[in-house]
C-alpha positions, 0 to 999 in steps of 0.5 A: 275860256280858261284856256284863252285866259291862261294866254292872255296872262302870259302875254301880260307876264311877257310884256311885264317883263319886256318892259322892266327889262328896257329894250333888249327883247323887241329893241336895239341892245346897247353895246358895252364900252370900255372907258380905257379904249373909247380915251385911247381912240379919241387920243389917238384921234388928237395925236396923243400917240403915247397917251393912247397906247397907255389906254390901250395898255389898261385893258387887261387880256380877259376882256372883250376889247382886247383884241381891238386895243392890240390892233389899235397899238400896231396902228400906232406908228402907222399913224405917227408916219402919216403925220411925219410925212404931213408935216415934211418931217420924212427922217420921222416917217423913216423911223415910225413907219419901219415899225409897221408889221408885216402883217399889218393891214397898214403895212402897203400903204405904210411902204407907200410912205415909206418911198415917198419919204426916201424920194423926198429925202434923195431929192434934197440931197440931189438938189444940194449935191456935185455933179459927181454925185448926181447921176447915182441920185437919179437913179435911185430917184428913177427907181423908186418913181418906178416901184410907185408908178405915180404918173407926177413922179414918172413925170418928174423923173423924166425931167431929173433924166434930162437934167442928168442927160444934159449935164452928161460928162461921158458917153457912158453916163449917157447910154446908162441914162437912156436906159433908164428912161426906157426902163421908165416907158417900158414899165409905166404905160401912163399916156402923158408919160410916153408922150413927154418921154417921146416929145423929148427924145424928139426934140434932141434927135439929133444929138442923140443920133450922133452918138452911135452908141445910143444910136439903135437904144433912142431909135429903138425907144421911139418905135416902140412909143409911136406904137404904144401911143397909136 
């Protein structure tokens, strides 16, 4: 009987102090905030960019957010970028997304970007320049549609192909511009890219027949698509 009494004091001592103590025992403990970080997380939330990193500068290296307000700094001109590139300000994104560290868990997506930018900022340029100047452009459109294998660049760049194809003031320019547009059906195995890239060399079969030499590099492409699209 002592015995059962003693037990029955001590459990009222536990729920005593269970419940003077809130719910840290048998309920959800409350997480600790920081002030300094909640207001640079909802300033950068706003693009308040500068005045998120003052926050996040205002916690000092002994505390707990300190970790996470170093990650949320270098999340900074990443998110800069973005809202460059949203905005069509792409010599921005250029600036913000080059400080993206390597070692980022943004830095793949922020060179995404990146060549999204410098294809925007290559086809102004290609759409205001010389005929002279055109070819090299295409290129370097080509290139980075290539590194990004997006099927809508793909796409476009095949139309930039046959725009520089037709335009062509030299049979060097022309065997150079077939190459590319292999290059672009041997690295990207998008359907609707094969298909347009066939539909089109297809379609000027002829005058590219003509030219021996781009003769067997056309006919060679054409196999080669009629295989894949099988």
């Amino acid at each position: 009987m002592i015995r059962n009494n003693k037990l029955l004091s001590f459990l009222v001592v536990i729920l005593i102090a269970a419940g003077t103590g809130g719910c840290s025992w048998f309920g959800e403990t409350t997480e600790p905030i920081n002030e300094a970080y909640e207001s640079g997380k909802k300033a950068l939330s706003e693009g308040k960019y500068e005045e998120a990193k003052t926050h996040f500068r205002e916690i000092v290296p002994s505390s707990p957010f300190y970790p996470q307000a170093v990650v949320m700094i270098q999340k900074v001109p990443f998110k800069k970028g973005v809202a460059a590139f949203e905005q069509k300000k792409y010599k921005l994104v250029l600036i913000d997304l080059s400080k993206v560290h390597v070692h980022s868990p943004d830095y793949t997506e922020a060179q995404r970007y990146l060549n999204l930018a410098n294809y925007n900022l290559l086809l102004e340029q290609f759409q205001q320049s010389t005929d002279k100047d055109r070819f090299i452009l295409i290129q370097k459109l080509v290139n980075i549609s290539n590194e990004l294998a997006e099927s809508k660049l793909l796409l476009d760049s095949l139309d930039l192909i046959k725009t520089g194809l037709d335009a062509s003031s030299s049979r060097k320019q022309t065997r150079d511009l077939i190459n590319l547009l292999g290059s672009v059906v041997a690295l990207n195995k998008a359907p609707e890219v094969q298909q347009k890239a066939l539909n089109y060399l297809l379609t000027d079969f002829e005058q590219f027949y003509d030219q021996t030499e781009i003769r067997p590099d056309v006919l060679q492409i054409i196999g080669t698509l009629k295989m894949e699209l099988m």
